[in-house]
C-alpha positions in Angstrom: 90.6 -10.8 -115.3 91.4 -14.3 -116.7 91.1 -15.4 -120.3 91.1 -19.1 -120.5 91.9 -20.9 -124.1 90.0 -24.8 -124.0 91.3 -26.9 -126.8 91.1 -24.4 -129.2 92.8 -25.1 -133.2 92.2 -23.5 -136.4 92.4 -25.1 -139.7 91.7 -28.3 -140.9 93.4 -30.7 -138.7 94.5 -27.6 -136.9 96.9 -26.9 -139.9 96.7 -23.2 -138.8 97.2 -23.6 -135.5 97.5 -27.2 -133.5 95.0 -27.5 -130.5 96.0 -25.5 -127.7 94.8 -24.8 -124.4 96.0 -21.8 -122.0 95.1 -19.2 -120.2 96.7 -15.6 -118.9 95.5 -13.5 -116.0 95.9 -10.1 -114.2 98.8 -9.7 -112.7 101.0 -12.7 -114.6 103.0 -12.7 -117.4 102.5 -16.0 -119.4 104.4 -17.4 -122.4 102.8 -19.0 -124.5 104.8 -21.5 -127.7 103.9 -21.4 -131.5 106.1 -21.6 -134.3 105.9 -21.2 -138.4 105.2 -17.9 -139.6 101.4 -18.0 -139.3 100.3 -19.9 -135.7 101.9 -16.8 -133.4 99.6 -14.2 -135.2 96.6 -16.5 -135.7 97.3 -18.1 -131.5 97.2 -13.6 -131.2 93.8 -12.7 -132.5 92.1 -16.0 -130.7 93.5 -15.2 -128.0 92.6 -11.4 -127.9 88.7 -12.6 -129.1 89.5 -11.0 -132.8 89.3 -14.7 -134.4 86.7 -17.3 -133.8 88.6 -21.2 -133.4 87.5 -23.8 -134.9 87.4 -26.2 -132.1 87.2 -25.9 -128.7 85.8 -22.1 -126.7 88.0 -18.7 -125.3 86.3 -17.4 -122.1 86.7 -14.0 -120.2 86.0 -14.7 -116.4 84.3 -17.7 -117.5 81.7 -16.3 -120.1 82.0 -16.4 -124.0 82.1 -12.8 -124.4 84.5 -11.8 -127.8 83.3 -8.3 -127.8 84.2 -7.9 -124.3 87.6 -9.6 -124.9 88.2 -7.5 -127.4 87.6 -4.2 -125.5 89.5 -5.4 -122.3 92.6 -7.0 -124.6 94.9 -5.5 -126.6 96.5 -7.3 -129.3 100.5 -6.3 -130.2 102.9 -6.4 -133.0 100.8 -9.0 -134.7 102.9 -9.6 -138.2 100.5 -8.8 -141.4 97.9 -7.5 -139.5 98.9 -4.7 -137.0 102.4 -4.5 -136.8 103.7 -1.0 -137.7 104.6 -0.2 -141.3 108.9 -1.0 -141.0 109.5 2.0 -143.1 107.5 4.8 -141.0 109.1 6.5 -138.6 108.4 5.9 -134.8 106.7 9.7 -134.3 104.1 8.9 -137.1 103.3 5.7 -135.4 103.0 7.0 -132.4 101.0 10.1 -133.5 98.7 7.4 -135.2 98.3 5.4 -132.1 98.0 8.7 -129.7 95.4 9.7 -131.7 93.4 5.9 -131.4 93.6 6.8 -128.2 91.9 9.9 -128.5 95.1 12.3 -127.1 96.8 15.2 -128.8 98.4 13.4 -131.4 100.4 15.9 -133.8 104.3 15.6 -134.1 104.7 17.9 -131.3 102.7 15.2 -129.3 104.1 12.2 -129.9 107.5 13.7 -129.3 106.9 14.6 -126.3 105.3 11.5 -125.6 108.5 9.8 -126.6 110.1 12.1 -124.6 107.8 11.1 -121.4 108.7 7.3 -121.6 112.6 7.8 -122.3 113.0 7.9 -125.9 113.6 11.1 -127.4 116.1 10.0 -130.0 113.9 7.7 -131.4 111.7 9.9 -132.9 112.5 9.6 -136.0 113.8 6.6 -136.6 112.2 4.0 -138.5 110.5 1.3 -136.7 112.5 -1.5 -138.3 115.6 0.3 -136.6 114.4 0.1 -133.2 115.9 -2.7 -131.0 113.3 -5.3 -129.9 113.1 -4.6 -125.9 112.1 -0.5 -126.9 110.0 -1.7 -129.6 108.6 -4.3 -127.0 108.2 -1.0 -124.3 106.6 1.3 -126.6 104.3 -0.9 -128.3 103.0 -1.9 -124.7 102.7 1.7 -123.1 100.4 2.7 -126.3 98.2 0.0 -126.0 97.6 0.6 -122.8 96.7 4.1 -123.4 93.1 3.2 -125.0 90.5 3.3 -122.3 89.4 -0.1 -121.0 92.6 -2.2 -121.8 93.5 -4.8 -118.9 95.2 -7.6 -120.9 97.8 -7.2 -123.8 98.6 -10.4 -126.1 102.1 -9.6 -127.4 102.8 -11.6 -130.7 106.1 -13.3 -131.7 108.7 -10.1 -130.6 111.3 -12.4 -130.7 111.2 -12.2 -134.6 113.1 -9.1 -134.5 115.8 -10.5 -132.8 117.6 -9.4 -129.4 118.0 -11.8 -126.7 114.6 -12.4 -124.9 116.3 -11.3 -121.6 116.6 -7.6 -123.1 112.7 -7.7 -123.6 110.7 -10.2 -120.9 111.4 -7.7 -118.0 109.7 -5.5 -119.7 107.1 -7.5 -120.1 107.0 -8.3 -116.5 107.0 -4.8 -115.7 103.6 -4.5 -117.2 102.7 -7.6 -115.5 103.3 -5.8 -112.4 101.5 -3.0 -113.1 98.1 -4.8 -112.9 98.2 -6.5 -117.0 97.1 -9.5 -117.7 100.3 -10.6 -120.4 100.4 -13.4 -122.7 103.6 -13.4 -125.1 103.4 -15.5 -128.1 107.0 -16.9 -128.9 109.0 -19.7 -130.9 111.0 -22.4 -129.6 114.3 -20.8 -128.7 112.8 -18.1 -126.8 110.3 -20.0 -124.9 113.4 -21.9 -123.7 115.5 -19.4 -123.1 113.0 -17.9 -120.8 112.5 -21.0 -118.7 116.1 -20.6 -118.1 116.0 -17.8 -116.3 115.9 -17.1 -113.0 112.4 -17.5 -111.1 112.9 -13.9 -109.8 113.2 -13.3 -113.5 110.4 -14.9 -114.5 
């Protein structure tokens, strides 16, 4: 799968986001730079077909297919518009996204979930308490629990703080697994992951 971007903006004179053109594939992990509180969540849903741009056209293996782009792409942690509540605690999120997914998703489920991808003791935490790179994991592994998912768009983690070399192996991970990744970021963590290593990278 590859999801090209062509000169896409949004707002007048791109106010909301600035033209931009990328694209993310299967099997690659791409960042992708846009700062200000809005662009990363608004760059997010255009590039996960859940916002039409203004300018310029978002293809799917080269046809104009939003519905399609949304089925196969998952968007993640968007601010304002599906990150999780900071206040609820991670088994109620979970449960809730289990359940999306159509599993088992009563307490007992999602703790054992937890328990499954090595997080027991964060059950009841609340998700503003959970450091960025588990956040970054567990967001991940339930999106890609709903049926059809190929692609995840991962929207501005660095917010939360933690260096980005806690998180972007993680990303990578999922990368290697067959996911077609695009990580929406500022400034400071786009650079610091063009520091690292290629083998990092």
């Amino acid at each position: 799968m590859k999801v090209e971007l062509l000169g896409i903006s949004k707002g007048r004179q791109g106010q909301a986001l600035p033209e931009t053109t990328l694209a993310y594939r299967t099997g690659e992990a791409t960042v992708a730079f846009a700062e200000t509180e809005q662009r990363p969540t608004v760059l997010g849903l255009i590039a996960s077909g859940r916002m039409r741009p203004d300018t310029g056209s978002v293809t799917i293996d080269d046809a104009k297919d939003a519905a399609l782009l949304r089925r196969r792409v998952a968007l993640c942690d968007a601010p304002d518009v599906n990150d999780p509540h900071p206040d609820v605690a991670v088994a109620g999120v979970v449960a809730e996204e289990l359940m999306f997914a159509g599993l088992g998703a009563t307490p007992l489920h999602a703790r054992r979930w937890l328990k499954h991808i090595g997080y027991p003791e964060l059950a009841g935490v609340p998700f503003s308490a959970v450091p960025t790179a588990a956040r970054v994991r567990l967001l991940c592994e339930l999106a890609v629990l709903r049926e059809g998912v190929e692609g995840l768009v991962l929207a501005h983690p660095d917010r939360h703080g933690g260096r980005p070399e806690s998180w972007w192996p993680i990303v990578q991970e999922f990368a290697d697994r067959g996911l077609a990744m695009l990580v929406i970021v500022g400034g400071a963590a786009a650079a610091a992951i063009e520091r690292m290593p290629e083998a990092q990278r």
